[in-house]
MARDO-66168 format. One record per atom (N, C-alpha, C): residue number from 0; residue in one letter; atom name; x, z, y. Coordinates in Angstrom, 3 decimals, decimal comma. Atoms other than C-alpha are relative to their C-alpha. Layout:
N
<node NUM A CA <X Z Y>>
...
END
This chain:
153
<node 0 X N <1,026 0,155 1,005>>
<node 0 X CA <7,853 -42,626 15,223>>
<node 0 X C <-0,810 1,290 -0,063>>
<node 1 X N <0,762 -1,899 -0,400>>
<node 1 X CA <4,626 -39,974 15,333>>
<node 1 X C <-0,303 -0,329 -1,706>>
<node 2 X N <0,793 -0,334 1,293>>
<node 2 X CA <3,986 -38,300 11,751>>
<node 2 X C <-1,329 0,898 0,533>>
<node 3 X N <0,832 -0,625 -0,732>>
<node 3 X CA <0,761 -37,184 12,570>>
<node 3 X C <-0,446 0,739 -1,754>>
<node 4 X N <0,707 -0,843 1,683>>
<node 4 X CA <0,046 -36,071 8,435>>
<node 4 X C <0,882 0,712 0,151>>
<node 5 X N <-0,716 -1,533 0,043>>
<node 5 X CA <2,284 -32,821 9,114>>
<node 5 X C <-1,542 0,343 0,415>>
<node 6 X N <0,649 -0,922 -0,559>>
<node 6 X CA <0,162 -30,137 9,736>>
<node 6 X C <0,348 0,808 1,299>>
<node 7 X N <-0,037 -0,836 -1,484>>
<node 7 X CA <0,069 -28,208 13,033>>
<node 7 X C <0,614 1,240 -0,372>>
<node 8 X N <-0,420 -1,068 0,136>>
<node 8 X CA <1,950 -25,493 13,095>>
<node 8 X C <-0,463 1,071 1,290>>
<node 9 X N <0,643 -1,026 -1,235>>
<node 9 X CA <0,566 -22,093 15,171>>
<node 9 X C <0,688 0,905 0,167>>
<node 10 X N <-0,914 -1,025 -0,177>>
<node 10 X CA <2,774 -20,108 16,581>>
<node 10 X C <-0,604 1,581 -0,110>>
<node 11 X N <0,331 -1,466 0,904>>
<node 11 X CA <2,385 -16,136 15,067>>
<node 11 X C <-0,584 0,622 1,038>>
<node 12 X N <0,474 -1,129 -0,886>>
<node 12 X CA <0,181 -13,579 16,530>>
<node 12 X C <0,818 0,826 0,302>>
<node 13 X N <-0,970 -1,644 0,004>>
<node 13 X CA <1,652 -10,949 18,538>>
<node 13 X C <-1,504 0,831 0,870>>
<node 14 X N <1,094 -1,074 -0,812>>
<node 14 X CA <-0,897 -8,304 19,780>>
<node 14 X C <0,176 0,007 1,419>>
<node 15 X N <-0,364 -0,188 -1,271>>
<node 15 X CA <-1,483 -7,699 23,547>>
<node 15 X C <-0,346 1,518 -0,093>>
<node 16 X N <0,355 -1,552 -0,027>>
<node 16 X CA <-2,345 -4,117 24,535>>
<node 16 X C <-0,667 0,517 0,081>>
<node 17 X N <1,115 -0,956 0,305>>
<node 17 X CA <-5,456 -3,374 24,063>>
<node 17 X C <-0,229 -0,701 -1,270>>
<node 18 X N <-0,264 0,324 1,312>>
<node 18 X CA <-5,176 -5,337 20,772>>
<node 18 X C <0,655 1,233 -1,027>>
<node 19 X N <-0,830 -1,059 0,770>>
<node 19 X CA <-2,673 -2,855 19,755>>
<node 19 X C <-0,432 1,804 0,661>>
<node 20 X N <0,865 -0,892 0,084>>
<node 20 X CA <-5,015 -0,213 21,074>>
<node 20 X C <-0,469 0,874 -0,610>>
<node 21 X N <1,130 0,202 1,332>>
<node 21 X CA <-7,717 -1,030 19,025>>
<node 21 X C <0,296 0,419 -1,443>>
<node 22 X N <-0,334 0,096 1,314>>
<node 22 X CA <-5,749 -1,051 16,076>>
<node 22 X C <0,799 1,172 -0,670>>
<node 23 X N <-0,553 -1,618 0,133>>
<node 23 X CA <-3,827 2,363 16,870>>
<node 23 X C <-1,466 0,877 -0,562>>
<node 24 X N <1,000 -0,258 0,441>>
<node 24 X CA <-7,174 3,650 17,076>>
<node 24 X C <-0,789 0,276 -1,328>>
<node 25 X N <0,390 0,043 1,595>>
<node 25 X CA <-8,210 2,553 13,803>>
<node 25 X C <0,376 0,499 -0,998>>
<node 26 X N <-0,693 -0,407 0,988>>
<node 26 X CA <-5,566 3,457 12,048>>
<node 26 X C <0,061 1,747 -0,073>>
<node 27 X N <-0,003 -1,761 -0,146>>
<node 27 X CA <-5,803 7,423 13,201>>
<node 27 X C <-1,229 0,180 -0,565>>
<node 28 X N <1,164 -0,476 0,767>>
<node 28 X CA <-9,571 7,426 12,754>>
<node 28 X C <0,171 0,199 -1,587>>
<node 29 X N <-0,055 -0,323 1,273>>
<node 29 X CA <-9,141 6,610 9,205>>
<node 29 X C <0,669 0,649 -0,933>>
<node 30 X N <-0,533 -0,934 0,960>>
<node 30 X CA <-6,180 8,841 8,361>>
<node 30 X C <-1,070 1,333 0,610>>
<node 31 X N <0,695 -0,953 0,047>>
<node 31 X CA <-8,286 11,412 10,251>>
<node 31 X C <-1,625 -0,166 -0,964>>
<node 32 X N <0,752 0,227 1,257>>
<node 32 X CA <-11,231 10,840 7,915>>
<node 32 X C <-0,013 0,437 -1,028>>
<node 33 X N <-0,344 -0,477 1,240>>
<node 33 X CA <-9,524 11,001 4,894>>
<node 33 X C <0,594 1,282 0,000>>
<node 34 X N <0,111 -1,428 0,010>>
<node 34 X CA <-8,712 14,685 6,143>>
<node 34 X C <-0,649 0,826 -0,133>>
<node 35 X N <1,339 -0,766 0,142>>
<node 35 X CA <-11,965 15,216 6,869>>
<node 35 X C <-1,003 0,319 -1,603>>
<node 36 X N <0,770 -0,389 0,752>>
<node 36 X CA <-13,486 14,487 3,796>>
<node 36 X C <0,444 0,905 -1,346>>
<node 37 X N <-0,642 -1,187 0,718>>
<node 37 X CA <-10,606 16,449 1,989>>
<node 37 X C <-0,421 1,506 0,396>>
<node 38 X N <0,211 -0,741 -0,824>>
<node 38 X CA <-11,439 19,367 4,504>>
<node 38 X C <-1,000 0,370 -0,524>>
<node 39 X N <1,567 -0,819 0,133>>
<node 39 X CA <-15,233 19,672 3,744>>
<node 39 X C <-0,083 -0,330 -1,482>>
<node 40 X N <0,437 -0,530 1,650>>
<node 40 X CA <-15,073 19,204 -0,193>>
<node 40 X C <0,589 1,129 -0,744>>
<node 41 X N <-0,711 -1,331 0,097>>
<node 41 X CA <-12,562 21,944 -0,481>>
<node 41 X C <0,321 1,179 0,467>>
<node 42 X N <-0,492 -0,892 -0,538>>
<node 42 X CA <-11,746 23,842 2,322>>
<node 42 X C <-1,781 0,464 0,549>>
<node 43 X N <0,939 -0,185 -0,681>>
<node 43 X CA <-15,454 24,202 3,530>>
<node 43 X C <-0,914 0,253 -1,268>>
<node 44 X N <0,223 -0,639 0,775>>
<node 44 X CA <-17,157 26,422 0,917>>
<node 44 X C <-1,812 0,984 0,672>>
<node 45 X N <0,963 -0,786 -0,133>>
<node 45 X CA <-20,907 27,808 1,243>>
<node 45 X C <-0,502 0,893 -0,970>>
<node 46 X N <0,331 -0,614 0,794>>
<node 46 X CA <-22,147 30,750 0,250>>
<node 46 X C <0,936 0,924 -0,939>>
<node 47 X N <-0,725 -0,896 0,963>>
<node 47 X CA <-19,374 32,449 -0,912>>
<node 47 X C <0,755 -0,482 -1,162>>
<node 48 X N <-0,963 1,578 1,116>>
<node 48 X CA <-17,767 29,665 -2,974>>
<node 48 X C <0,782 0,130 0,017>>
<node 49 X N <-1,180 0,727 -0,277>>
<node 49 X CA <-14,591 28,708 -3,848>>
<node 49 X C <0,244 -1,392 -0,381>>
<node 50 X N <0,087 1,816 -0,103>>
<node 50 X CA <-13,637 25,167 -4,323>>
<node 50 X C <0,183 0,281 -1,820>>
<node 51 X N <-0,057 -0,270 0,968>>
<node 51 X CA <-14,102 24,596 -7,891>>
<node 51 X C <0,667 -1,741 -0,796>>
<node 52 X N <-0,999 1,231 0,340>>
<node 52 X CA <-12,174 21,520 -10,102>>
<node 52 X C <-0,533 -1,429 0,415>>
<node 53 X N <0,076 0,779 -0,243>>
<node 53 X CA <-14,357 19,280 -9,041>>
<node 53 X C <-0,134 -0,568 1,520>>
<node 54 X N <-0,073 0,037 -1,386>>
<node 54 X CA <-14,348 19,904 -5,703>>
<node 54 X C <1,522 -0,595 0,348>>
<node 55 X N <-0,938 0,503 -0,625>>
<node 55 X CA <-10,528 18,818 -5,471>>
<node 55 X C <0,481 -1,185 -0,922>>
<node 56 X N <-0,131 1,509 0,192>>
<node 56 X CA <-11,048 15,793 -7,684>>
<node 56 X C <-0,584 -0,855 0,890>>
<node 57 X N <0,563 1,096 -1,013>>
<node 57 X CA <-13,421 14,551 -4,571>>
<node 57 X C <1,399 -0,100 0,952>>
<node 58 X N <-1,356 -0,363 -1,163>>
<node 58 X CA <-10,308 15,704 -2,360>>
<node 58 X C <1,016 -0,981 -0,699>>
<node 59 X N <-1,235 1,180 0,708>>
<node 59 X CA <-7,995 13,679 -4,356>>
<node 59 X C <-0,616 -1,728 0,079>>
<node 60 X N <0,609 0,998 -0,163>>
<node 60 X CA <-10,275 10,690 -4,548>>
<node 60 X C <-0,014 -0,483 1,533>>
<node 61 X N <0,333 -0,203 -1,123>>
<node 61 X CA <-10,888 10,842 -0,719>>
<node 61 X C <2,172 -0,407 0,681>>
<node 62 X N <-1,813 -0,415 -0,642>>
<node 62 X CA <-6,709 11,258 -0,063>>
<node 62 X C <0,560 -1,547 -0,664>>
<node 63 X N <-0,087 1,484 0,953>>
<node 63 X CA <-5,977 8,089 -2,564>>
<node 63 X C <-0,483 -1,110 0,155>>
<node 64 X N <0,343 1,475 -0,599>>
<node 64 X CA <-7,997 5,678 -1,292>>
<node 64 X C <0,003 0,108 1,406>>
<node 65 X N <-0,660 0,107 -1,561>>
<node 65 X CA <-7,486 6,618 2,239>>
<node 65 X C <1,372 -0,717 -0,047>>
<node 66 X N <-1,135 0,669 -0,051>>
<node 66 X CA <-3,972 5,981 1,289>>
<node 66 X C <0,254 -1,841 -0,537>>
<node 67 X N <-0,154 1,481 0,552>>
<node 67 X CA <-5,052 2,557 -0,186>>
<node 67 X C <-0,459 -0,969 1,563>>
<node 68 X N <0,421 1,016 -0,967>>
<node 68 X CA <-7,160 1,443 2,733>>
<node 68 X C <1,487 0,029 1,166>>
<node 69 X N <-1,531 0,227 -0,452>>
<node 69 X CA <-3,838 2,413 4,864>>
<node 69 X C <0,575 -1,009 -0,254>>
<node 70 X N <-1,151 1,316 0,174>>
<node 70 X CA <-1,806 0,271 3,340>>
<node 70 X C <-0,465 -1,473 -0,385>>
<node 71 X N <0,417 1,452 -0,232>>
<node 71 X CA <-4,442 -2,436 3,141>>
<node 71 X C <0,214 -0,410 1,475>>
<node 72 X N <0,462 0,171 -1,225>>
<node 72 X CA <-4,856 -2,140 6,999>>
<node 72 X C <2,427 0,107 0,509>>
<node 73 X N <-1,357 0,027 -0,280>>
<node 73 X CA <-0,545 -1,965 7,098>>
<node 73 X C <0,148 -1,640 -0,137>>
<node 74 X N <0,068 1,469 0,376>>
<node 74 X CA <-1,079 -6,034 5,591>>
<node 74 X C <-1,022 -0,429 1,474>>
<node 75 X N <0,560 0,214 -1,203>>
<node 75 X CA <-3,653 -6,277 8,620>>
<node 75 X C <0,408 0,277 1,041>>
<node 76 X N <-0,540 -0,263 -0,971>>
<node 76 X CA <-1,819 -5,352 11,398>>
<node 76 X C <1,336 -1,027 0,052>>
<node 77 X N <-1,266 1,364 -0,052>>
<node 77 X CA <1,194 -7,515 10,270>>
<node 77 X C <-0,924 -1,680 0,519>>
<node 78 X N <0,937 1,155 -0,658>>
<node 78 X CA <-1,431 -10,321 10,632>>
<node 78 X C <-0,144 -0,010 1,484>>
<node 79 X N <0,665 0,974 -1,495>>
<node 79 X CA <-2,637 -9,605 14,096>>
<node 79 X C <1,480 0,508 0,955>>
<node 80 X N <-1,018 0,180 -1,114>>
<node 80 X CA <1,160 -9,198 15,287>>
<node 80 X C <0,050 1,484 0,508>>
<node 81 X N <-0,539 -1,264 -0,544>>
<node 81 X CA <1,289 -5,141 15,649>>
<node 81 X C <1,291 0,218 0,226>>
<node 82 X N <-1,723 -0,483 0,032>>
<node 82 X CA <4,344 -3,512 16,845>>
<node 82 X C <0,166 0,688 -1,246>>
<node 83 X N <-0,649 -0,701 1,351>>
<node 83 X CA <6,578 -1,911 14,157>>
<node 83 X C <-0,390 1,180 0,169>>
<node 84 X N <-0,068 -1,678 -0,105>>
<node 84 X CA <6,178 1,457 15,892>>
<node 84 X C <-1,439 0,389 -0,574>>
<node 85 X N <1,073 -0,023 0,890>>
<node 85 X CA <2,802 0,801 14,413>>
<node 85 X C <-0,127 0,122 -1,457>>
<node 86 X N <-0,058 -0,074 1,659>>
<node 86 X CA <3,608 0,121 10,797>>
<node 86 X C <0,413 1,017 -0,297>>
<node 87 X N <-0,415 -1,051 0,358>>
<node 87 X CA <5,880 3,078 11,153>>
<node 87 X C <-1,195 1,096 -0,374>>
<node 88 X N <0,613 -1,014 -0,010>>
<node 88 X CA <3,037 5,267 11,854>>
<node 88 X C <-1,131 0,170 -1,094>>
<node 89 X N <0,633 0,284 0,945>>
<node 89 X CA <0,958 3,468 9,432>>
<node 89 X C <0,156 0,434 -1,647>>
<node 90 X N <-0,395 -1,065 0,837>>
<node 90 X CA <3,105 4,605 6,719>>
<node 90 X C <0,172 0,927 -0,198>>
<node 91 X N <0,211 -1,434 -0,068>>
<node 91 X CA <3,424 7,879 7,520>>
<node 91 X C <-1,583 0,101 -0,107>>
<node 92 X N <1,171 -0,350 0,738>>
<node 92 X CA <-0,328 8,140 7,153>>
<node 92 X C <-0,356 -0,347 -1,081>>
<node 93 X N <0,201 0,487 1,370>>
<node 93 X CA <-0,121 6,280 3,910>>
<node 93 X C <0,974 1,000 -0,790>>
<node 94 X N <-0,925 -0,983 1,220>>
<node 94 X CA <2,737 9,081 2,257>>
<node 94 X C <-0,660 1,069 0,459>>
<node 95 X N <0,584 -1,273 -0,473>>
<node 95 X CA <0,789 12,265 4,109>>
<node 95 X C <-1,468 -0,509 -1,314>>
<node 96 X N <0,923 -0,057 0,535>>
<node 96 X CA <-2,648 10,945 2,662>>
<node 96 X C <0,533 0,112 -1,595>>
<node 97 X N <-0,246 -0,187 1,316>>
<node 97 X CA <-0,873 10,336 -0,577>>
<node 97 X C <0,355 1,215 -0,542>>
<node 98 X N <-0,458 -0,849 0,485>>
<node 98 X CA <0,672 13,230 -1,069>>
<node 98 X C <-1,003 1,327 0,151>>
<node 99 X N <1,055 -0,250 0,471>>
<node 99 X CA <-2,383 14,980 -0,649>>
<node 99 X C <-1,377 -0,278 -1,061>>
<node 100 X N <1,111 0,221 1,149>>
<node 100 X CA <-4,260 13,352 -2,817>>
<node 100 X C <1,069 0,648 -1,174>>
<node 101 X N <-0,466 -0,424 1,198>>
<node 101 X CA <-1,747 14,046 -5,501>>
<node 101 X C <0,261 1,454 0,014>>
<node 102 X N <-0,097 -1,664 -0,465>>
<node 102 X CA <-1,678 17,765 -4,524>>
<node 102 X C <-1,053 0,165 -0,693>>
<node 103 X N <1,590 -0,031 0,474>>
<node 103 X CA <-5,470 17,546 -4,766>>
<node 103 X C <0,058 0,221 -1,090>>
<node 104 X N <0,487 0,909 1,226>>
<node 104 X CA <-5,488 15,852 -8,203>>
<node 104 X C <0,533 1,645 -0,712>>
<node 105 X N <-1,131 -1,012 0,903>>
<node 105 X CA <-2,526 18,659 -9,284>>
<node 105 X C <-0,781 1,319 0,663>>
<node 106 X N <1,110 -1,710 0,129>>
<node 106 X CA <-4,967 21,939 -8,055>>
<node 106 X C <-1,005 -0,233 -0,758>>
<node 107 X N <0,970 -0,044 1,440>>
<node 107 X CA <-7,635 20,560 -10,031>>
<node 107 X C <0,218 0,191 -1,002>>
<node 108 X N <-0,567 -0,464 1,297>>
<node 108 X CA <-5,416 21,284 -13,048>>
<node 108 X C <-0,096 1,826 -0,241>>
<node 109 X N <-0,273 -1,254 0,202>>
<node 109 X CA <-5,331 24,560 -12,289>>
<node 109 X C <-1,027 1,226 0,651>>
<node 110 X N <1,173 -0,825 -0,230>>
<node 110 X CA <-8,362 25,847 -11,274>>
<node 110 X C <-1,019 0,305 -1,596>>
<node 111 X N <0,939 -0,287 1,391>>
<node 111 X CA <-10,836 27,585 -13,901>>
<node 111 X C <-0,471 -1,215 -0,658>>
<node 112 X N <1,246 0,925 0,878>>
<node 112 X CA <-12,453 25,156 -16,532>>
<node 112 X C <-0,637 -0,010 -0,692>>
<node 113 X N <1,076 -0,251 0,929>>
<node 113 X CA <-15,208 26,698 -17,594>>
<node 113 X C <-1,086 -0,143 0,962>>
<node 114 X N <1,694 1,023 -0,855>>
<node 114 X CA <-17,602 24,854 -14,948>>
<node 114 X C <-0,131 -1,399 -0,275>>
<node 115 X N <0,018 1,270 -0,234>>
<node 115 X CA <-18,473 21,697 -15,393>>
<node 115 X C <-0,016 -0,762 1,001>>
<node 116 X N <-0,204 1,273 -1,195>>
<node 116 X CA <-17,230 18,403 -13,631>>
<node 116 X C <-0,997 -0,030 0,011>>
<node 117 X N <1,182 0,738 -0,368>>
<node 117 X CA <-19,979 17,882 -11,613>>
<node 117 X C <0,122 -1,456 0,831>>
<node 118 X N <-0,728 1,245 -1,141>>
<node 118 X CA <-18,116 15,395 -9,298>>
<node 118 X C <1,312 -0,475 -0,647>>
<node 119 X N <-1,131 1,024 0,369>>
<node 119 X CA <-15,253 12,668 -9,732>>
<node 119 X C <0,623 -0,190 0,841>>
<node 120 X N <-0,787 1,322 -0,794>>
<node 120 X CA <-12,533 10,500 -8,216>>
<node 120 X C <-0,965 -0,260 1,155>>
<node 121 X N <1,329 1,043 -0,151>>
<node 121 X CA <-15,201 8,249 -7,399>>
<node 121 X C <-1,090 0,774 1,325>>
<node 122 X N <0,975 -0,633 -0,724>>
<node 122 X CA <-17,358 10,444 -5,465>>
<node 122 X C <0,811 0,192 1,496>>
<node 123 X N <-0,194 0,164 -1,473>>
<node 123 X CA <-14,412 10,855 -2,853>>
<node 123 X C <0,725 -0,971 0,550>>
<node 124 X N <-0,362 1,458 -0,404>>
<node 124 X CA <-13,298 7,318 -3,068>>
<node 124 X C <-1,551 -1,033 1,054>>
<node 125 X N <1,323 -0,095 -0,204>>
<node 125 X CA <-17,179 6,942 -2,004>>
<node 125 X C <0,035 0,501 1,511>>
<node 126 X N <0,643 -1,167 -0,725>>
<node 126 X CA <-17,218 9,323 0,690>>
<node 126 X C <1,364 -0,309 1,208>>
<node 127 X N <-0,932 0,328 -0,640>>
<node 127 X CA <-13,637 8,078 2,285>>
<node 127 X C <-0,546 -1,311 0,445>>
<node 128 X N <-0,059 1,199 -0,381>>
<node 128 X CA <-15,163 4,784 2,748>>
<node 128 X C <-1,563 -0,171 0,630>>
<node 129 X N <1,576 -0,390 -1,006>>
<node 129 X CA <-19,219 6,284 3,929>>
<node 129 X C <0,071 0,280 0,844>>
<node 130 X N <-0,182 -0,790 -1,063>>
<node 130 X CA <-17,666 8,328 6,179>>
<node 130 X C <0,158 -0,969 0,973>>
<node 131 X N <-0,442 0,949 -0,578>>
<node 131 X CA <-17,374 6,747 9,412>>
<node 131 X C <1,436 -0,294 1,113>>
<node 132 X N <-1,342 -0,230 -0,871>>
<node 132 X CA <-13,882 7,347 10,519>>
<node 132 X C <0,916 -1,139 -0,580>>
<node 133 X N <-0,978 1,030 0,755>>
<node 133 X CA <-12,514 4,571 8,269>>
<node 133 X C <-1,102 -1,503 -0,014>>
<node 134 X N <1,032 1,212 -0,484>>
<node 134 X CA <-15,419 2,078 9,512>>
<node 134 X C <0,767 -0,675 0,863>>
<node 135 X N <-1,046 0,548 -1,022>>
<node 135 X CA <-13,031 0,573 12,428>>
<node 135 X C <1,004 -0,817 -0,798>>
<node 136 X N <-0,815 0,463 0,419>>
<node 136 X CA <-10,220 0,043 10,165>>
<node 136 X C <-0,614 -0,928 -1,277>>
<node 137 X N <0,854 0,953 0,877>>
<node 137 X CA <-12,684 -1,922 7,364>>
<node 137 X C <-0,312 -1,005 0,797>>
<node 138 X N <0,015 1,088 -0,399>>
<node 138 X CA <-13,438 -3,934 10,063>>
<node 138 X C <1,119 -1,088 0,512>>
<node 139 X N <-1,252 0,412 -0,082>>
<node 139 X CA <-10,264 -4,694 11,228>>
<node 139 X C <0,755 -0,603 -1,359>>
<node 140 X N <-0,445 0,293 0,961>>
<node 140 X CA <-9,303 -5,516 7,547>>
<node 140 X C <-0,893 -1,578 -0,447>>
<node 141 X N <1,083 0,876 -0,136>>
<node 141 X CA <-12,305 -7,849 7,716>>
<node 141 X C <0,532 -1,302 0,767>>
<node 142 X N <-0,611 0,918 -0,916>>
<node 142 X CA <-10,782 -9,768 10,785>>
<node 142 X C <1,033 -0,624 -0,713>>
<node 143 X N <-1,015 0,602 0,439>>
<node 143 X CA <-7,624 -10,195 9,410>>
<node 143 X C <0,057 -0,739 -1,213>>
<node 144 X N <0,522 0,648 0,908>>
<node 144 X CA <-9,024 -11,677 6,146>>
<node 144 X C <-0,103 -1,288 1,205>>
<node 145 X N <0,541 1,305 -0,664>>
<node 145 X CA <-10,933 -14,143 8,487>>
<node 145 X C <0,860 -0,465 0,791>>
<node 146 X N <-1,047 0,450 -1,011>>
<node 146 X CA <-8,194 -14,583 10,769>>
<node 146 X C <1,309 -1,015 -1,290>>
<node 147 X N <-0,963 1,096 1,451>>
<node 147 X CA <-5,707 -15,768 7,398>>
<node 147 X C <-0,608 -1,613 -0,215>>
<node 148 X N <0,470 1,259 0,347>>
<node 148 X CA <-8,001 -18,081 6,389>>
<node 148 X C <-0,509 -1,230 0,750>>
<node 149 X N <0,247 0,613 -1,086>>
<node 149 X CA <-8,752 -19,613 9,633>>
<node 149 X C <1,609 -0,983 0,025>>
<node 150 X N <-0,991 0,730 0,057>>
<node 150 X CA <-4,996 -20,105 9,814>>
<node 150 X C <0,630 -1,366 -1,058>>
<node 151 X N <-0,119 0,521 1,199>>
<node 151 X CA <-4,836 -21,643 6,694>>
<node 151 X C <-0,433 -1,774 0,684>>
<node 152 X N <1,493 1,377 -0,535>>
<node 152 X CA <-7,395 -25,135 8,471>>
<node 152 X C <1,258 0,007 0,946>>
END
């Protein structure tokens, strides 16, 4: 007897190797990124500057949502069938970025505060996601959206 009202079942993505490339790739650009834009709001000072409180609330902002898109793009990689030695590495850039951002957040406490916030969070949650080192892995987060819901039909 054929039940033909089951649904089809699709057997699971597994990455091939330039799949899992691509997706290494991605995942470095964007922890390197979120270094970078820690790097040039704090450590990169003109004029005789020092980084001032709001300079390592962009650095914290920038470190925090790096660590978010990480571990969005850790849910995307399970989708397109990465190896583990991938997720591993994936998390390790999701507790490094974090723990810079919360570094960040915790020197802004302790720098002078008699300048005004000129900058926020926001400005390097902004600036982690303009930059284009975390463009690759947005798209890749993109796919795997469209790739779910494909499966879904």
């Amino acid at each position: 007897m054929d039940d033909s009202s089951s649904p089809t079942v699709r057997p699971p993505v597994r990455a091939n190797g330039t799949l899992t490339s691509a997706l290494t790739v991605a995942v470095v650009l964007a922890w390197l990124n979120g270094l970078l834009v820690r790097m040039v709001s704090v450590d990169v000072q003109f004029f005789g500057e020092t980084a001032d409180r709001s300079d390592y609330r962009v650095a914290a902002g920038a470190g925090l949502m790096t660590a978010v898109l990480l571990l969005a793009g850790m849910a995307a990689l399970s989708a397109f069938g990465a190896p583990a030695w991938l997720q591993f590495v994936t998390a390790a850039g999701v507790s490094t970025q974090l723990a810079l951002g919360i570094t960040a957040w915790w020197s802004s406490r302790a720098v002078d505060d008699t300048y005004v916030v000129r900058k926020s969070v926001w400005e390097g949650v902004r600036d982690a996601l303009v930059y284009p080192g975390s463009w690759l892995l947005l798209v890749v987060l993109a796919l795997a959206v469209v790739l779910a819901f494909r499966r879904d039909r």
